[in-house]
C-alpha positions in Angstrom: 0.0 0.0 0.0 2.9 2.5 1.0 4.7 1.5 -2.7 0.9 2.7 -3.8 0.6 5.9 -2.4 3.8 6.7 -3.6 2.8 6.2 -7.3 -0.3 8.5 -6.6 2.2 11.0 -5.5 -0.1 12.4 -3.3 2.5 15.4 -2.1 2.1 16.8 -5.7 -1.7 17.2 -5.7 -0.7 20.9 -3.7 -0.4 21.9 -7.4 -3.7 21.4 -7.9 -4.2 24.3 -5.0 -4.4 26.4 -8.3 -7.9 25.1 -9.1 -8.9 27.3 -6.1 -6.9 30.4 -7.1 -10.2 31.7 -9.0 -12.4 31.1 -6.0 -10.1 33.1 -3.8 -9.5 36.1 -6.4 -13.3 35.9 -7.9 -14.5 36.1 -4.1 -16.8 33.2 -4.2 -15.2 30.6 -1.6 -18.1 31.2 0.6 -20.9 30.1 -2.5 -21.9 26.8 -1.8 -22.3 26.0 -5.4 -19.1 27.5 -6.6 -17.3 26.0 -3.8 -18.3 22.1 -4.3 -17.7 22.6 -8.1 -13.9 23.9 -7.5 -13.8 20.8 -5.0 -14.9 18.1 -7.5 -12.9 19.8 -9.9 -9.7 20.1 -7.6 -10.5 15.8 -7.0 -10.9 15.2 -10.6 -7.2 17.1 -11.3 -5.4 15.0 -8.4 -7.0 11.5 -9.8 -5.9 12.7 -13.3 -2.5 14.1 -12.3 -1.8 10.4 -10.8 -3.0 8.9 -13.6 -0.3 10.4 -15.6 1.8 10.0 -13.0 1.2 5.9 -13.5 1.2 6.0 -17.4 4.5 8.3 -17.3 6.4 5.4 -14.5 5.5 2.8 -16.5 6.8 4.3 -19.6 10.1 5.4 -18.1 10.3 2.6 -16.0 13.5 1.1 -18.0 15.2 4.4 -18.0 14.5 5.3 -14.5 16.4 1.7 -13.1 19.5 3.5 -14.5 18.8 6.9 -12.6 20.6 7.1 -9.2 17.2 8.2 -7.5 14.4 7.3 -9.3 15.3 3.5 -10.1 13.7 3.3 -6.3 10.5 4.5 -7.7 7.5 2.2 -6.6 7.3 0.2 -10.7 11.5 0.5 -11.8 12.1 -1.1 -8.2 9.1 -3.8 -8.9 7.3 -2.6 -5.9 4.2 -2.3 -7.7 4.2 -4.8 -10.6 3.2 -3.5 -14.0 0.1 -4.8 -14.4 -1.2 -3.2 -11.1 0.1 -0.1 -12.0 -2.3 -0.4 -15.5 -5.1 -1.8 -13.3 -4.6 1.5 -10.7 -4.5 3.9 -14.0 -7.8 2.6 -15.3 -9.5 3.3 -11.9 -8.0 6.8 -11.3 -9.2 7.4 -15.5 -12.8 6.3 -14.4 -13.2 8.0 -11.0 -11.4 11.2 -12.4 -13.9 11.4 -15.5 -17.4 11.0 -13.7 -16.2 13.9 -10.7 -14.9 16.4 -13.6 -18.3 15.8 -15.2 -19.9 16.8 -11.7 -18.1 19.9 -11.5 -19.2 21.3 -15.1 -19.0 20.0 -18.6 -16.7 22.4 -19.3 -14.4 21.5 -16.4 -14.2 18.0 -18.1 -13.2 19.3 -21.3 -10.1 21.1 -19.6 -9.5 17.4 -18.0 -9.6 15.8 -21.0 -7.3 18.5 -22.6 -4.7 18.3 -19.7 -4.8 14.4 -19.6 -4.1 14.2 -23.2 -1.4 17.1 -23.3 0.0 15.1 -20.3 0.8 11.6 -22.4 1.6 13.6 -25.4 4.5 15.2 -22.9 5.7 11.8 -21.3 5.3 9.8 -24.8 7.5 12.2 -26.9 6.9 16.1 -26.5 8.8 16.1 -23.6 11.9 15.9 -25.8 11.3 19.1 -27.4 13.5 21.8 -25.6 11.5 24.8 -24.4 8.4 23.2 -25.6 8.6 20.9 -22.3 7.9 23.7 -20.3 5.6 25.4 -21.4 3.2 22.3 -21.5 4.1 22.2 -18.0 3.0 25.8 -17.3 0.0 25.0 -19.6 -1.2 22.7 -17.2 -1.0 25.1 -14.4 -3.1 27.3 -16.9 -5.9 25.0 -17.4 -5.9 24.1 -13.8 -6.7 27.8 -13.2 -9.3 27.7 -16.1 -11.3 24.8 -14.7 -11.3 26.7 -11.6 -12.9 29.5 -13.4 -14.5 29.7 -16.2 -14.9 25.9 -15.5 -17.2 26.6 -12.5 -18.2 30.1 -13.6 -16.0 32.3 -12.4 -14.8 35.1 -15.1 -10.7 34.7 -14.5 -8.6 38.1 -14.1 -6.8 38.4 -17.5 -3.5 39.6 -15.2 -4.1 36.6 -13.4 -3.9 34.2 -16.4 -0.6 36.6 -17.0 0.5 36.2 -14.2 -0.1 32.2 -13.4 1.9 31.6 -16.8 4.7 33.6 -15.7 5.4 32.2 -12.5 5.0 28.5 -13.6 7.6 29.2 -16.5 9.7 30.6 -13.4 9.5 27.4 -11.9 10.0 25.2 -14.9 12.9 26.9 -16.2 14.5 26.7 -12.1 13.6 23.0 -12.0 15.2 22.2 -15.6 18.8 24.1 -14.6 18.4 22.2 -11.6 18.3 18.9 -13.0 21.0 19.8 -15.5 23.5 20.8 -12.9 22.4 17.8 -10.4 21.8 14.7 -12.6 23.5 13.2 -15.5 22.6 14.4 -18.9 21.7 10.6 -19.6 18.4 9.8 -18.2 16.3 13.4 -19.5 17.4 13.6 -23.0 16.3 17.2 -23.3 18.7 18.4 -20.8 21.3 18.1 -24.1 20.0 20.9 -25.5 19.7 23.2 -22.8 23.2 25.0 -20.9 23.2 26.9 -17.2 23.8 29.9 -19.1 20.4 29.9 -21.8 18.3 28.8 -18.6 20.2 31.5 -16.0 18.6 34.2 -18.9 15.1 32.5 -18.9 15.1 32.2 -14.9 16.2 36.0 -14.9 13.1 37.3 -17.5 10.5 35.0 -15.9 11.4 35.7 -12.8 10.9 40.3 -13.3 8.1 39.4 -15.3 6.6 37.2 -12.4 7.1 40.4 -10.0 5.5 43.3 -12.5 2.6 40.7 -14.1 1.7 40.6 -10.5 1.8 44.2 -9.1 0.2 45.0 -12.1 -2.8 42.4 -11.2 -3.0 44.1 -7.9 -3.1 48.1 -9.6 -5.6 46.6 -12.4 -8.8 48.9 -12.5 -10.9 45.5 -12.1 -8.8 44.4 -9.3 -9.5 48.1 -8.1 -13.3 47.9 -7.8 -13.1 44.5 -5.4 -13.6 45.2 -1.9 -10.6 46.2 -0.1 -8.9 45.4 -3.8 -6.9 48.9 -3.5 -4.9 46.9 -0.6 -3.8 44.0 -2.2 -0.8 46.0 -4.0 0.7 45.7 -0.3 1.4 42.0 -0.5 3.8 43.0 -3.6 6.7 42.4 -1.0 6.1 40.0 -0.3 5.7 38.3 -3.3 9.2 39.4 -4.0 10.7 38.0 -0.9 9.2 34.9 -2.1 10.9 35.0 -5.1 14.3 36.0 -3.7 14.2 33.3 -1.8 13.0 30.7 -4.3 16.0 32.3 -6.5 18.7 31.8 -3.6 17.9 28.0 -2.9 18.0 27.2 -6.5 21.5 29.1 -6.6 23.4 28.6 -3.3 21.4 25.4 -2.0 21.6 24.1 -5.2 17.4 23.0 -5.4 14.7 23.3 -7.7 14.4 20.1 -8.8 11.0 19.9 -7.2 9.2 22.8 -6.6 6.9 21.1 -4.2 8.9 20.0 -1.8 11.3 23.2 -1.8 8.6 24.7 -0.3 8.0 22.6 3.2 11.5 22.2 3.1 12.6 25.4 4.0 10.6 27.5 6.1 11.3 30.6 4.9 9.4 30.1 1.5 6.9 28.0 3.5 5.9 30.8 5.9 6.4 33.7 2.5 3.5 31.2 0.9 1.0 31.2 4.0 1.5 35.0 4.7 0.8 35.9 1.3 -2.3 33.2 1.5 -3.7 34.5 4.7 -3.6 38.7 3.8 -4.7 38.0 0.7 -7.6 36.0 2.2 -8.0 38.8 4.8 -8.2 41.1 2.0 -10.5 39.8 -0.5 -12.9 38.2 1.3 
């Protein structure tokens, strides 16, 4: 069962914590309606998300046995046998389907979309160099769309900016990461990027992160929220975050995974719930 939660990847569903970004910015966490649509919808994107997570192990499962760390994934080290990993993927696919559909139809259109972008990634687009990470920041996008426009909600265009920027940000850090901490070997794309090419995308994502946002927060439609005039004051904070994201990925030598850079170090951690808490206190 343990080898089985750690083929869910259950840690990696906090990325899913961008289906609720529109119910938090669009002021309707407290509409019952709103609120149990952007819950199915955030269930429907963590079953998916291990989905692909099943279908990608079992299709790198040869490769990862040579990588130093992920040969002791739960199907390279035979801890979960290949044909319960298909049987596990077929359930996730049918419970995933039937709770998208509950949240909206459109909500299961942007699953379907972000499933089949998914093994389009893990069965050949993920060779493509910058192409990889934008499909990964797309499906941070759509998760923010089904959170939306899926359940109703019409999405701050600054937002969207914004969203796409950071997750770039992120993908850019994670891929000079794993080119300075892994061999070249195992993710073939790595060949065609160099810590130089990804120190200048890092650099541009990372200012356009910081003005996308502060201009979300002096938008006119941002403006006319209640208390919306405040938000520009968790601008530092924002920035902090940042910095901070910036100096593990340099002097601690992270980014590899996003995810867990952020309970691992505290200072990020407690950037991430002060942000989340005034900017609850704010808007709502």
């Amino acid at each position: 069962m343990k080898s089985v939660i750690r083929l869910l990847r259950p840690a990696h569903w906090i990325k899913n914590g961008f289906v609720l970004v529109g119910l938090l910015f669009g002021r309707a966490i407290f509409k019952p309606d709103m609120l149990l649509s952007a819950t199915f919808a955030f269930t429907a994107f963590c079953l998916i998300a291990s989905f692909v997570y099943v279908i990608n192990d079992l299709a790198d499962s040869e490769a990862d046995r040579r990588h130093p760390l992920k040969k002791h994934r739960p199907i390279a080290s035979g801890a979960v046998s290949v044909s319960k990993a298909k049987i596990l993927g077929v359930f996730l696919l049918t419970v995933a389907l039937p709770l998208a559909w509950l949240a909206g139809p459109v909500v299961l259109g942007i699953v379907l979309i972000y499933g089949f972008m998914n093994l389009a990634y893990s069965f050949g687009l993920k060779h493509i160099v910058i192409l990889d990470v934008f499909i990964i920041a797309m499906g941070f996008m759509l998760r923010i769309l089904a959170g939306t426009i899926g359940i109703g909600i019409e999405p701050s265009k600054w937002l969207i900016v914004c969203g796409l920027m950071i997750t770039l940000f992120l993908g850019f850090a994670k891929r000079r990461a794993e080119l300075v901490q892994t061999s070249n070997d195992h993710r073939k794309v790595l060949e065609h990027y160099s810590v130089e090419l990804l120190d200048r995308f890092i650099s541009i994502m990372a200012s356009a992160t910081i003005i996308t946002y502060s201009l979300y927060t002096m938008a006119p439609e941002t403006l006319k929220q209640r208390h919306g005039d405040k938000l520009i004051y968790t601008s530092p904070i924002v920035i902090y975050g940042m910095f901070r994201y910036l100096y593990l990925v340099y002097q601690r030598k992270q980014g590899e995974d996003p995810t867990i850079d952020i309970f691992r170090d505290r200072h990020l951690l407690l950037a991430v719930l002060m942000w989340g808490v005034i900017t609850m206190a704010i808007l709502i």
